[in-house]
PyMOL commands that place a pseudoatom at each C-alpha (Angstrom):
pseudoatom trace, name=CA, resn=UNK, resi=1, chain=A, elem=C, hetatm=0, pos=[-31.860, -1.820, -65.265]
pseudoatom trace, name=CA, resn=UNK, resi=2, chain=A, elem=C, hetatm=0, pos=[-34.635, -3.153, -63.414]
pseudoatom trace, name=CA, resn=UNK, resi=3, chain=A, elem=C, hetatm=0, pos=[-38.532, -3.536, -65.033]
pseudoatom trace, name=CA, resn=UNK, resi=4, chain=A, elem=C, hetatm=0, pos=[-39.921, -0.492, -63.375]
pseudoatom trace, name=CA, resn=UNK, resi=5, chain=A, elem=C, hetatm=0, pos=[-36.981, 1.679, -64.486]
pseudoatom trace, name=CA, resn=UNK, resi=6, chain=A, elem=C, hetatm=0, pos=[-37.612, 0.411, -68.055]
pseudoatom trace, name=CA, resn=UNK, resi=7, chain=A, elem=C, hetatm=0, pos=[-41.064, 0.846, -67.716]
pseudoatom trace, name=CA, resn=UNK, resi=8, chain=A, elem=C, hetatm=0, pos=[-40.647, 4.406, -66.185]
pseudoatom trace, name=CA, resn=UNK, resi=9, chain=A, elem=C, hetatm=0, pos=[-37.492, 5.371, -69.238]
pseudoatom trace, name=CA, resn=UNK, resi=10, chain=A, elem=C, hetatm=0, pos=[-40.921, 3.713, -71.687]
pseudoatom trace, name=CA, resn=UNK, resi=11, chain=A, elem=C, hetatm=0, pos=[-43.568, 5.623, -70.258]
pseudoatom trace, name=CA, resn=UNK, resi=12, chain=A, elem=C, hetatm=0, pos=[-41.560, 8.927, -70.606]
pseudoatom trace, name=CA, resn=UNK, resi=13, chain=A, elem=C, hetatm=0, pos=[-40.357, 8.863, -74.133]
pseudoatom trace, name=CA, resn=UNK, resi=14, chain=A, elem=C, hetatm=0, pos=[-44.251, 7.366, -75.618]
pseudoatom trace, name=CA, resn=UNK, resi=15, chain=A, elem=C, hetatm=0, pos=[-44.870, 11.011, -73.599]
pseudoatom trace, name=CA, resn=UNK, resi=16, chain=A, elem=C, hetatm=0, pos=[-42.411, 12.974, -74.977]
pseudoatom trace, name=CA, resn=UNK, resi=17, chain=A, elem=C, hetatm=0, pos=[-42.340, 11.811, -78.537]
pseudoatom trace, name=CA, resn=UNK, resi=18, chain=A, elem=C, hetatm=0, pos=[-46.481, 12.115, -78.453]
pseudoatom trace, name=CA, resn=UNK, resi=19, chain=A, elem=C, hetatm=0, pos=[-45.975, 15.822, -77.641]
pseudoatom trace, name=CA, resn=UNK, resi=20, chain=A, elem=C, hetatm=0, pos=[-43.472, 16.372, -80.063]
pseudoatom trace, name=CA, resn=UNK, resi=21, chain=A, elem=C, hetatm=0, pos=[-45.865, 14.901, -82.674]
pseudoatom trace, name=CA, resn=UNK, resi=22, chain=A, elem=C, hetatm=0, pos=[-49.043, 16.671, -81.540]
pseudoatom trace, name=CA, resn=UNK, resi=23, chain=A, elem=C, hetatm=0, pos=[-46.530, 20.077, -82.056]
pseudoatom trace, name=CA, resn=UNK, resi=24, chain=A, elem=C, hetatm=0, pos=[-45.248, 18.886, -85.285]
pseudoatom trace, name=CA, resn=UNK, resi=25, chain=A, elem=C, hetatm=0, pos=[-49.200, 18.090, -86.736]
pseudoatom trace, name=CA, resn=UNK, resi=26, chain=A, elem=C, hetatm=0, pos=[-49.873, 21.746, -85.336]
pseudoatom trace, name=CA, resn=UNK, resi=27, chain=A, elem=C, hetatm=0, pos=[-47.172, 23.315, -87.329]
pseudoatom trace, name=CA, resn=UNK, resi=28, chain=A, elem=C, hetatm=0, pos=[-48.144, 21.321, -90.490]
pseudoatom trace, name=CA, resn=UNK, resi=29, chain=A, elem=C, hetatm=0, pos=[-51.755, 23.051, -89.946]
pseudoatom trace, name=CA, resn=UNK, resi=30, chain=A, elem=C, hetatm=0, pos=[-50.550, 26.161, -89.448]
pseudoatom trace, name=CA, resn=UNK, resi=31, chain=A, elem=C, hetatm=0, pos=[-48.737, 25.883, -92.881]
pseudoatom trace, name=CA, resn=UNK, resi=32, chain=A, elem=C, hetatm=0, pos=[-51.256, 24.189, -94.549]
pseudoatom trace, name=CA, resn=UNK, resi=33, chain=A, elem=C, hetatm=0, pos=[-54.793, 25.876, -93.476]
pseudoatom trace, name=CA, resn=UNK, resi=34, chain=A, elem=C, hetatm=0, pos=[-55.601, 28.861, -95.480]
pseudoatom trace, name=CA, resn=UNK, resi=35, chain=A, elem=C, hetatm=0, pos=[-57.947, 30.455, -93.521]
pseudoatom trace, name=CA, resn=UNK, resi=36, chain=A, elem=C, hetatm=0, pos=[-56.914, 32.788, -90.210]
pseudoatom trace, name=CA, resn=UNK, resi=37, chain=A, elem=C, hetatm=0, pos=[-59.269, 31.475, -88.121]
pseudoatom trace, name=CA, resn=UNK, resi=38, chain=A, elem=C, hetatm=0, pos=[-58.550, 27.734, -88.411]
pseudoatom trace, name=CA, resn=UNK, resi=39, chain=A, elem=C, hetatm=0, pos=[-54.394, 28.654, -88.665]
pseudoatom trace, name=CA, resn=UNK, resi=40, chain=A, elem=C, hetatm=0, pos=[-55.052, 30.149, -85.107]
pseudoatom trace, name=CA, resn=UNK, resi=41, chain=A, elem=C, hetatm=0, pos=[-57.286, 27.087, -83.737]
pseudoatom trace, name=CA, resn=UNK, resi=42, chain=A, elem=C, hetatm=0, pos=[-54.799, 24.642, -85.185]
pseudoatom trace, name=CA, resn=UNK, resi=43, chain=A, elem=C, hetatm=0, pos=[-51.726, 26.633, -83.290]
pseudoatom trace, name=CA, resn=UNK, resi=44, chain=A, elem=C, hetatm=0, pos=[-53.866, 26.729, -80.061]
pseudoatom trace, name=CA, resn=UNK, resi=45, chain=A, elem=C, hetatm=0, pos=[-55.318, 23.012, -79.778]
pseudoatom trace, name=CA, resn=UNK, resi=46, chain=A, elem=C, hetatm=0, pos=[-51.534, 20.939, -80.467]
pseudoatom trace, name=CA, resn=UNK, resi=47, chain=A, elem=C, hetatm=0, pos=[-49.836, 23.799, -78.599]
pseudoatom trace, name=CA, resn=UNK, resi=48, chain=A, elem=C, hetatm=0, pos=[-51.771, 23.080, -75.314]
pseudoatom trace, name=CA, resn=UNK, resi=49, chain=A, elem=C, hetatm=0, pos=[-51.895, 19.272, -76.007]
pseudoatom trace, name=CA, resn=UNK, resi=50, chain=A, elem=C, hetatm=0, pos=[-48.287, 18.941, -77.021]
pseudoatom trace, name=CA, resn=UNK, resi=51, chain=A, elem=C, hetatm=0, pos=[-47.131, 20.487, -73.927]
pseudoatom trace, name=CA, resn=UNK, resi=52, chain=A, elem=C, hetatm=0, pos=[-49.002, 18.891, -71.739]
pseudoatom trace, name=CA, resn=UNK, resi=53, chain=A, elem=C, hetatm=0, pos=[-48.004, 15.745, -73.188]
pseudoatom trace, name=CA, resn=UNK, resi=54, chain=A, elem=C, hetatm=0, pos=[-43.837, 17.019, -72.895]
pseudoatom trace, name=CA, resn=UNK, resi=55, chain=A, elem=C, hetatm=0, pos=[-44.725, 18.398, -69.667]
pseudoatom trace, name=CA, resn=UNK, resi=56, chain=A, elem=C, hetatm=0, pos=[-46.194, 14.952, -68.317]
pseudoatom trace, name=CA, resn=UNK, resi=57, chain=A, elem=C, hetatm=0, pos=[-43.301, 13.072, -70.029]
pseudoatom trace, name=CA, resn=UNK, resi=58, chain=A, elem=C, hetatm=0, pos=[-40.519, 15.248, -68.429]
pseudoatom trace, name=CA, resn=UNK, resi=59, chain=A, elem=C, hetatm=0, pos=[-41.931, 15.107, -65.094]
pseudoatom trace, name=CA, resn=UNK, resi=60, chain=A, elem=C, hetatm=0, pos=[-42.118, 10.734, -65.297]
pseudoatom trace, name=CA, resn=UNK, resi=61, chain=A, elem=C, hetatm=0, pos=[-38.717, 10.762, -66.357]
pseudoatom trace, name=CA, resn=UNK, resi=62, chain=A, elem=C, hetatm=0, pos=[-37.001, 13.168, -63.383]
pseudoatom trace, name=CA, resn=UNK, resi=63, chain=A, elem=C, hetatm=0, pos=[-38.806, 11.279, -60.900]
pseudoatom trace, name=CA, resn=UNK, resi=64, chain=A, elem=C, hetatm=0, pos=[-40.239, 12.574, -57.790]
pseudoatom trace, name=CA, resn=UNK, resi=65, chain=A, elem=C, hetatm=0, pos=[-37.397, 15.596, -57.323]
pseudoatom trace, name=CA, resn=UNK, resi=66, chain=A, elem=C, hetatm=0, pos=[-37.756, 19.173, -57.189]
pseudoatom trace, name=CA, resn=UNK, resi=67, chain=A, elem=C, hetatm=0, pos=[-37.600, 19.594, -60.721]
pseudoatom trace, name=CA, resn=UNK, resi=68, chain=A, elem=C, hetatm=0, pos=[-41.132, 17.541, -61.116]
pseudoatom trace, name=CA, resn=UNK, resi=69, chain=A, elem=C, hetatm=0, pos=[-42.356, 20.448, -59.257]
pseudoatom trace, name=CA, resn=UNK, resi=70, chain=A, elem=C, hetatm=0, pos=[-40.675, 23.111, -61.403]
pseudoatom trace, name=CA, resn=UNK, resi=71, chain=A, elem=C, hetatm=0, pos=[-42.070, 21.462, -64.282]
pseudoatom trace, name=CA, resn=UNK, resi=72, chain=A, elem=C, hetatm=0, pos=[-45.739, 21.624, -62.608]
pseudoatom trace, name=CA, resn=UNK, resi=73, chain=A, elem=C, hetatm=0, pos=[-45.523, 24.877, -62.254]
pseudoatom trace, name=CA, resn=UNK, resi=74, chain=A, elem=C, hetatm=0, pos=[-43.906, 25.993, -65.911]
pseudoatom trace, name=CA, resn=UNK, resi=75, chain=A, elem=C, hetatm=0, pos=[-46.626, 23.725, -66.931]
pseudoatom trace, name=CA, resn=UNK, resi=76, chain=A, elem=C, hetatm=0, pos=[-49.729, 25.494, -64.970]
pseudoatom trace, name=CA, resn=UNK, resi=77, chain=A, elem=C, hetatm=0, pos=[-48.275, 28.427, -66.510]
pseudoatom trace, name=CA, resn=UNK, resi=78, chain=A, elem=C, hetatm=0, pos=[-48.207, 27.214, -70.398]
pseudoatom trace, name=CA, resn=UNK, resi=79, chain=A, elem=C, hetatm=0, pos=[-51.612, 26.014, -69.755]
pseudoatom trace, name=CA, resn=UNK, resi=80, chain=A, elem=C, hetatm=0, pos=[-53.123, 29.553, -68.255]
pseudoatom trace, name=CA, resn=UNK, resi=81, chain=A, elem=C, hetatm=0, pos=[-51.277, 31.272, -70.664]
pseudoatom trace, name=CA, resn=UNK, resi=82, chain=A, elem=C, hetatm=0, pos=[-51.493, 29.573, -73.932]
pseudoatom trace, name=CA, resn=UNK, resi=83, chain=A, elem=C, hetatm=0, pos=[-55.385, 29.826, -74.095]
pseudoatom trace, name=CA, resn=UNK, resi=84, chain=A, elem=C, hetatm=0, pos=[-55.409, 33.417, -73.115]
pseudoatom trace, name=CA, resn=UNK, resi=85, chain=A, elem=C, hetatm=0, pos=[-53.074, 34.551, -75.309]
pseudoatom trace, name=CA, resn=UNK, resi=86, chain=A, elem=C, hetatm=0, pos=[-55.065, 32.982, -77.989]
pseudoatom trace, name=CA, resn=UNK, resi=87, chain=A, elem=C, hetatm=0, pos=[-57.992, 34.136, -76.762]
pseudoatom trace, name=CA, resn=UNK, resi=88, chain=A, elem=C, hetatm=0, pos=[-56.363, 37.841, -76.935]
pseudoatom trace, name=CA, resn=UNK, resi=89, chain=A, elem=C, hetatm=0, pos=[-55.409, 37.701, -80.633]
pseudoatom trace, name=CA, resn=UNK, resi=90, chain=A, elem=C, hetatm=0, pos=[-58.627, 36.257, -81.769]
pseudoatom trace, name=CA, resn=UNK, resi=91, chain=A, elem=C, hetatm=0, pos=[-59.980, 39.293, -79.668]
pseudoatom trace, name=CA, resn=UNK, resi=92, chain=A, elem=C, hetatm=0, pos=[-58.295, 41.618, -81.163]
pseudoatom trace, name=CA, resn=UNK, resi=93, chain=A, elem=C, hetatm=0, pos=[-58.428, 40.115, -84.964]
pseudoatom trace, name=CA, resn=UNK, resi=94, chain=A, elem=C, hetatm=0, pos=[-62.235, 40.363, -84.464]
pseudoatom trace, name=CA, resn=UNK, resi=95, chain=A, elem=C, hetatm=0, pos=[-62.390, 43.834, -83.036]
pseudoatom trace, name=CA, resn=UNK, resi=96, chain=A, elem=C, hetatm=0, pos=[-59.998, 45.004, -86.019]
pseudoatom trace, name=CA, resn=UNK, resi=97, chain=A, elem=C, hetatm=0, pos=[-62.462, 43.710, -88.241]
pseudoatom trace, name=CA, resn=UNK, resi=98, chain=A, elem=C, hetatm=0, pos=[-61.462, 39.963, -89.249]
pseudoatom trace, name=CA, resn=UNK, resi=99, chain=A, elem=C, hetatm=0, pos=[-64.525, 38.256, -89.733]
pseudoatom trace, name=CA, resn=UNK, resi=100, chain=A, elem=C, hetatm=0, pos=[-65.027, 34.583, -90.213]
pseudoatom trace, name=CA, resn=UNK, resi=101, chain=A, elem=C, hetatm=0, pos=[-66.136, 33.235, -93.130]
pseudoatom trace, name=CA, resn=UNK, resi=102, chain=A, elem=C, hetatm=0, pos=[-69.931, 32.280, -93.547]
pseudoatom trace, name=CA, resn=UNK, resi=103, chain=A, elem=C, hetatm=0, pos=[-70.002, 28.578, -94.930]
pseudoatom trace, name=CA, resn=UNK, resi=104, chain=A, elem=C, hetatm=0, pos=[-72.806, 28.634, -97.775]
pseudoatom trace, name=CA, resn=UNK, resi=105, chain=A, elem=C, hetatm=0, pos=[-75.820, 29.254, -96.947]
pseudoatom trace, name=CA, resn=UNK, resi=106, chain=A, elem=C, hetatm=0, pos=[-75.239, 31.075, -94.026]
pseudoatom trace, name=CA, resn=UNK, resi=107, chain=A, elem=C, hetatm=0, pos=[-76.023, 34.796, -93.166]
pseudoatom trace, name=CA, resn=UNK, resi=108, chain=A, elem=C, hetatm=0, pos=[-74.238, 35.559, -90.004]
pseudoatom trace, name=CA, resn=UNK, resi=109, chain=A, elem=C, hetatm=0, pos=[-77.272, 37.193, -88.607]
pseudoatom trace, name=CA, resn=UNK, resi=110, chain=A, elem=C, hetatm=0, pos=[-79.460, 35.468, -85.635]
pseudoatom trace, name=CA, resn=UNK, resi=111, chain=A, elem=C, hetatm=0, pos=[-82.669, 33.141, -86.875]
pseudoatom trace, name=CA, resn=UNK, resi=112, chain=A, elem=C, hetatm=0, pos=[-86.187, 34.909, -86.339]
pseudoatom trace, name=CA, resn=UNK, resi=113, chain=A, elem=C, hetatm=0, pos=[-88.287, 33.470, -83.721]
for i in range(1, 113): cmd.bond("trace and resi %d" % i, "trace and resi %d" % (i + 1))
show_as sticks, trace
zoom trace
């Protein structure tokens, strides 16, 4: 094995392994935030990070092949997707009547100018 492969086989699994924590630390929020709002941020920040992360890793480790370009375009499509969908159940969680809640202090209305 020559230094560049090593470096290369390196590279990929720091990648890999860094997505696969960023995914695991989103799950633990999920489980561990009480509030809807911040479960559904926590989900939607480590989701897009830990797969771009995977994503990168995967595509360092198969080289320059056609599968580097599959996994460009699965990940283009994780990272249109994944914020949208997000987008469309904190959409529809605040049209159903989910509100946020006000930190002290706080009374959800606009200041007076």
């Amino acid at each position: 094995m020559t230094f560049l492969e090593a470096l290369r086989e390196t590279v990929s699994w720091v990648l890999i392994l860094s997505g696969g924590f960023f995914t695991i630390v989103g799950a633990f929020g999920i489980w561990r935030f009480r509030d809807f709002w911040a479960r559904l941020h926590a989900a939607s920040i480590t989701d897009s990070a830990g797969m771009i992360l995977m994503m990168a890793g995967m595509c360092v480790q198969a080289g320059f092949t056609l599968i580097t370009v599959k996994l460009i375009i699965i990940g283009v499509f994780l990272f249109i997707t994944g914020p949208t969908a997000t987008h469309a159940v904190a959409n529809a969680a605040l049209v159903s009547g989910r509100r946020p809640t006000e930190a002290p202090g706080l009374t959800g209305t606009e200041p007076q100018r």
